[in-house]
ZAMARGU-4260 file (C-alpha; in steps of 0.2 Angstrom, whole numbers, plus 5000, padded with zeros to 4 digits):
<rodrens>
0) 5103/5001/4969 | 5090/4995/4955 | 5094/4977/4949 | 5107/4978/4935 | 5101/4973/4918
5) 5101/4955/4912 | 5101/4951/4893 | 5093/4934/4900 | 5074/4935/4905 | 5075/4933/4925
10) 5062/4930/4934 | 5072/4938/4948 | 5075/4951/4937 | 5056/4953/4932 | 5052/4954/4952
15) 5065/4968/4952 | 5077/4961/4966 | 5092/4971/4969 | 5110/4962/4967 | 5118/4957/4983
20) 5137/4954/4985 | 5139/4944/5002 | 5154/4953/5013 | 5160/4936/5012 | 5164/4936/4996
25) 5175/4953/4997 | 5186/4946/5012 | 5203/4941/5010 | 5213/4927/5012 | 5219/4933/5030
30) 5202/4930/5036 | 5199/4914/5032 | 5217/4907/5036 | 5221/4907/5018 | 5242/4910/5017
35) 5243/4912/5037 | 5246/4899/5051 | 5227/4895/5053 | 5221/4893/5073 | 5209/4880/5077
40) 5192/4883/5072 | 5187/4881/5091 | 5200/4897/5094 | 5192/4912/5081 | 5179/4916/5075
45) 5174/4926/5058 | 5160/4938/5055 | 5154/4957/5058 | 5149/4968/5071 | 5133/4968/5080
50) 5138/4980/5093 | 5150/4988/5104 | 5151/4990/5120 | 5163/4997/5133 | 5180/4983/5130
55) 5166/4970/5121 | 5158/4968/5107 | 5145/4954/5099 | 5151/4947/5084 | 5137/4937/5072
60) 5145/4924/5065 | 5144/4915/5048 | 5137/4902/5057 | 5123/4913/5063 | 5127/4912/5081
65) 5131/4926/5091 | 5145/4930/5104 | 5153/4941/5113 | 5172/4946/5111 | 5183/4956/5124
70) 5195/4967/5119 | 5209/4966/5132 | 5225/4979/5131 | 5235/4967/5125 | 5224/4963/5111
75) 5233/4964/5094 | 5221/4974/5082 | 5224/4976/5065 | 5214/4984/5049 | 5216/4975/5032
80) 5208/4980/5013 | 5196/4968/5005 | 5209/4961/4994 | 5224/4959/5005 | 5233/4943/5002
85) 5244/4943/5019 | 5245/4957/5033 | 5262/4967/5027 | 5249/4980/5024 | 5239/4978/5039
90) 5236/4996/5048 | 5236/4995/5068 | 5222/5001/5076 | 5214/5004/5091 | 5197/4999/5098
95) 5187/5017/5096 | 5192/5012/5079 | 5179/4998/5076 | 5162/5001/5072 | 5147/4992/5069
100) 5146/4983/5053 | 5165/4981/5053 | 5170/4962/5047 | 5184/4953/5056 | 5192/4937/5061
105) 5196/4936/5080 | 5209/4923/5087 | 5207/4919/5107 | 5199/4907/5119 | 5182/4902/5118
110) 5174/4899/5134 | 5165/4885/5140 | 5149/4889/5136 | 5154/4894/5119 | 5145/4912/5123
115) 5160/4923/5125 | 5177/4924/5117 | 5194/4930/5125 | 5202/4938/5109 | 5221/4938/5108
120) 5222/4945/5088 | 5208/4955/5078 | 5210/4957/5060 | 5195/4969/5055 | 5188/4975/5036
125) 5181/4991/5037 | 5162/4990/5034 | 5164/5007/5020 | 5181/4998/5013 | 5167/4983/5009
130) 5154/4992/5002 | 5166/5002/4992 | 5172/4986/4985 | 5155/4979/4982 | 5152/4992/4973
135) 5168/4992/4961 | 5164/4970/4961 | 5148/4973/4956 | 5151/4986/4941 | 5168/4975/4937
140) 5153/4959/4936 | 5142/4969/4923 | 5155/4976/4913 | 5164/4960/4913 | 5151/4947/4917
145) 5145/4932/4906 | 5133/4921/4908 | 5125/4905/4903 | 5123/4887/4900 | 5139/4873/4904
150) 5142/4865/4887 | 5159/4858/4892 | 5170/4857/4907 | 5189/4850/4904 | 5196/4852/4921
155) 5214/4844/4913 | 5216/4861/4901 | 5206/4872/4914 | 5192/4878/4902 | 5173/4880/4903
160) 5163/4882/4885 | 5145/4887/4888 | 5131/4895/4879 | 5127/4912/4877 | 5112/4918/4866
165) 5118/4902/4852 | 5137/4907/4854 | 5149/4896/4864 | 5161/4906/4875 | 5178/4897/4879
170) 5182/4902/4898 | 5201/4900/4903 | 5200/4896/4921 | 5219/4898/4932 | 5226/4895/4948
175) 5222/4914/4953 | 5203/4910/4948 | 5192/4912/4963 | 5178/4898/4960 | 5163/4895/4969
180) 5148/4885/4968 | 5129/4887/4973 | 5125/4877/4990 | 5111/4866/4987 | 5099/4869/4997
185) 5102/4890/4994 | 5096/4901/4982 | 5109/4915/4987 | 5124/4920/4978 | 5133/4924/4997
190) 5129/4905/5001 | 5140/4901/4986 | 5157/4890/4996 | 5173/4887/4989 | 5172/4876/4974
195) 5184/4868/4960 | 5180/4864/4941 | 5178/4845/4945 | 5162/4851/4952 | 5155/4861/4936
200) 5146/4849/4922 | 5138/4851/4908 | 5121/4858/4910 | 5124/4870/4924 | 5123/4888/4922
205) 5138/4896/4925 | 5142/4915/4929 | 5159/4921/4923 | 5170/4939/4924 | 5184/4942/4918
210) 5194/4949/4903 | 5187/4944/4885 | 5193/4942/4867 | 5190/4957/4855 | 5177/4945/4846
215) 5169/4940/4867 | 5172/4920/4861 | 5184/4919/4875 | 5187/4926/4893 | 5200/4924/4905
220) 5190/4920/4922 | 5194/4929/4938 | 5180/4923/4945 | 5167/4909/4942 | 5151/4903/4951
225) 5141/4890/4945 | 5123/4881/4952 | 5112/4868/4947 | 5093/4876/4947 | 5080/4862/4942
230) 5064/4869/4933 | 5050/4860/4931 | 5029/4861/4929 | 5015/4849/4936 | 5000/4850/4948
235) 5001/4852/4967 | 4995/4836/4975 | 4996/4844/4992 | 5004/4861/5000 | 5005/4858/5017
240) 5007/4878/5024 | 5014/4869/5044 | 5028/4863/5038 | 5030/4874/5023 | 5031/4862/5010
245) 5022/4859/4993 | 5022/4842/4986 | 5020/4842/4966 | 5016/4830/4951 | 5031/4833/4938
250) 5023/4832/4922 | 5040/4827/4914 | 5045/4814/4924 | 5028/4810/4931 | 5037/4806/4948
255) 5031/4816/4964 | 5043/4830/4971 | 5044/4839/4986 | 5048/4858/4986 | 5052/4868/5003
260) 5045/4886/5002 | 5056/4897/5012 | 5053/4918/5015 | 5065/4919/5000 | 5053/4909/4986
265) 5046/4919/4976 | 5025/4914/4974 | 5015/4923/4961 | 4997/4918/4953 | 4995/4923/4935
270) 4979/4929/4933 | 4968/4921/4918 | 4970/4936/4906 | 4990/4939/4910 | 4991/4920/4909
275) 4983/4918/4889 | 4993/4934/4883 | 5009/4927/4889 | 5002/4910/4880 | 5000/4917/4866
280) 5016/4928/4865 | 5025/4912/4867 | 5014/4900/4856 | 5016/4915/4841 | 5035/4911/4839
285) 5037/4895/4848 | 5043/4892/4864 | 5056/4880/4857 | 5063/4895/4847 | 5062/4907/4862
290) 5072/4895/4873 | 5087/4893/4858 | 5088/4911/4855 | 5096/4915/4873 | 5107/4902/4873
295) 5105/4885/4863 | 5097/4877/4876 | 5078/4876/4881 | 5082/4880/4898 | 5088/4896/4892
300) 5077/4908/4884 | 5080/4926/4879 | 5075/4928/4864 | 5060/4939/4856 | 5043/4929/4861
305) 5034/4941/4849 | 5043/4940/4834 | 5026/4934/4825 | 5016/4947/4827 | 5004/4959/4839
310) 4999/4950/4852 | 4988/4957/4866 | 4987/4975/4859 | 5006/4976/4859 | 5016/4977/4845
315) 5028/4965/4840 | 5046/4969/4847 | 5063/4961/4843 | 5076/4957/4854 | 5078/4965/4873
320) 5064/4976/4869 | 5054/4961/4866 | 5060/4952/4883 | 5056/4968/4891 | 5038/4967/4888
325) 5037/4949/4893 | 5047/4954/4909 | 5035/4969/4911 | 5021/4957/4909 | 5027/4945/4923
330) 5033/4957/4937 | 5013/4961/4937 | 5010/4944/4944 | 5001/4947/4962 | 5011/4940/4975
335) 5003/4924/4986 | 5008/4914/4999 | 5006/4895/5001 | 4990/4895/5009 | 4984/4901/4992
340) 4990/4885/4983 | 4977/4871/4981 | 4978/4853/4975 | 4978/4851/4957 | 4983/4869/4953
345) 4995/4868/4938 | 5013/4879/4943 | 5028/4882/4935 | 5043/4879/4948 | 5062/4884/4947
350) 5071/4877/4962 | 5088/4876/4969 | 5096/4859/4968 | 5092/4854/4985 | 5099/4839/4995
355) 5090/4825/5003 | 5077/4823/4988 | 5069/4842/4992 | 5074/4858/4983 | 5069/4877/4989
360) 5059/4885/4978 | 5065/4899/4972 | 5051/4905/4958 | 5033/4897/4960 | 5018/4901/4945
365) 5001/4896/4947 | 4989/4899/4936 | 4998/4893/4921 | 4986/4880/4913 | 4985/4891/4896
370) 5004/4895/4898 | 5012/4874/4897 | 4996/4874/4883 | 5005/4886/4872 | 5019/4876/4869
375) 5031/4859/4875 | 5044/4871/4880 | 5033/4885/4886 | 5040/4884/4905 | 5056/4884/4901
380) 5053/4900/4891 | 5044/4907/4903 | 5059/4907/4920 | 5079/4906/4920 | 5090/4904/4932
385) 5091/4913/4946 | 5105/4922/4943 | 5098/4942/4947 | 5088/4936/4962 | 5106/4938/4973
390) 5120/4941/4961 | 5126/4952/4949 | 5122/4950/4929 | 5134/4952/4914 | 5128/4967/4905
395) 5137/4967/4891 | 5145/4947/4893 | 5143/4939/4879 | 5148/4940/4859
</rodrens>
């Protein structure tokens, strides 16, 4: 499945990662205890099949740990839909039934060692009932989906305004709205935990779907997700490839900050000649316009970079078309690792949030001396949030 179409330039998006829903986020309420007597988190465990064998099977966790669960004959095993609420619904089924890939919630004994698991009651999602929910999710996320900048959060009349392309977009939030919130130190949309509006403030970037006004300045929320993704450009004073960790000068706030690099981080070097095409692309309409015309905000941009005029033997282009090229451009970066990055090298870094004073970074530039030349705002033109490196994009969100 190609990565669906973002009216934001991504740098996710640009790389051409493919949208991933999380099985966790497809489960229903029955797995997690939600509206069911809930057993002691010592007595079940919740997570999808590794392998069956015989009366046992492993289960991987969401913990990441595995263990293995027997199937006695006077185990209860039921199957549920992604979506159920409570288990009037629930099919009986028998333990041929189960196969690998299969998500469930299992309720027993642990034993001592915490290796193997007695189960009294299986409640199991079908691995083809989540994919075929992911895939109706994600096509409800890009018909439906909106996406952008937290201008206000009012948690006493449950609405969210935030920016999309210089529009605001009043979002209705109800008791029925699943919220989530990006975990700090993760750049994955199936990290995202349970979350409530207190948490959302103004500056985030916030991912809504739901049903919208005729004129798209308002939408009734079934779902939100929101994150806080610090960018920001300096030198390296040190990349340290032991204990995979880059240590950068901020130009902004001229403090030192520490960036963990992880296999997910994206690193790409723009080569000199990629580096002054995309300067000059940026510097022709101003990277302070570029940033307002995706969403009002600097640290959104989306709007046509080459509104000025040809710029490196292309012609000028308006609107997605334009954001295209700039994407096309960007996606050509070669990939490096960290053992390619040197003191005093200038990057352009968009990171999670991070706890402990050290964010992952999820997007890291080099070579982009003549890029934060260009303009004050040229970073911030040039990346977004990480919204397509693991979730879905509205497509046509947005007035």
């Amino acid at each position: 499945m190609s990565a669906p179409t973002n009216r934001f330039l991504t740098i996710a998006l640009c790389l051409g990662i493919v949208s991933v829903f999380h099985p966790l986020n497809l489960c229903s309420g029955i797995l997690y205890g939600q509206q069911t007597q809930q057993a002691p988190a010592s007595n079940r465990r919740i997570g999808v099949v590794k392998a069956i064998s015989g009366t046992s099977l492993t289960l991987t966790s969401d913990a990441g740990a595995d263990v293995i669960v027997t199937i006695q004959t006077t185990t209860r095993l039921v199957r549920i839909a992604p979506g159920e609420k409570d288990l009037k619904n629930a099919a009986p089924i028998q333990l041929q039934d189960l196969q690998v890939g299969d998500r469930m919630r299992v309720v027993g004994k642990l034993s001592d060692d915490g290796h193997s698991f007695v189960a009294s009651s299986v409640v199991a999602m079908k691995r083809s009932d989540l994919e075929a929910k992911h895939e109706l999710d994600l096509q409800d996320w890009q018909k439906r989906g909106v996406d952008g900048l937290a201008k206000g959060v009012d948690p006493a009349t449950g609405t969210v305004t935030i920016s999309v392309r210089s529009k605001d977009v009043l979002i209705h939030v109800s008791g029925s709205t699943v919220i989530r919130r990006y975990a700090l130190d993760s750049m994955k949309f199936d990290d995202a935990r349970p979350s409530t509006l207190q948490e959302l403030h103004p500056g985030d970037q916030v991912r809504a779907r739901g049903e919208r006004s005729v004129d798209g300045g308002e939408l009734v929320a079934v779902e939100i997700v929101s994150g806080t993704f610090p960018l920001f450009s300096g030198t390296i004073d040190s990349a340290d490839a032991g204990s995979s960790r880059v240590s950068v000068h901020d130009l902004s706030s001229k403090k030192t900050i520490l960036v963990k690099i992880t296999q997910d981080s994206q690193l790409r070097h723009l080569p000199p000649e990629m580096a002054q095409r995309i300067a000059a692309r940026l510097k022709g309409a101003g990277a302070g316009a570029v940033a307002a015309g995706a969403s009002g905000n600097a640290q959104s941009p989306g709007a046509d970079p080459n509104s000025s005029g040809a710029v490196g033997g292309m012609a000028p282009r308006s609107g997605r078309a334009g954001r295209a090229d700039l994407q096309a451009i960007l996606s050509r970066a070669p990939a490096i690792s960290l053992a390619d990055l040197h003191k005093g090298d200038a990057v352009v870094i968009l990171s999670t949030e991070g706890s402990g004073g050290s964010g992952t970074a999820i997007t890291l530039f080099s070579g982009v001396e003549p890029i934060l030349q260009a303009a004050p705002n040229a970073a911030q033109a040039m990346m977004l949030a990480p919204w397509s490196l693991s979730a879905p994009s509205g497509d046509l969100g947005g007035p």
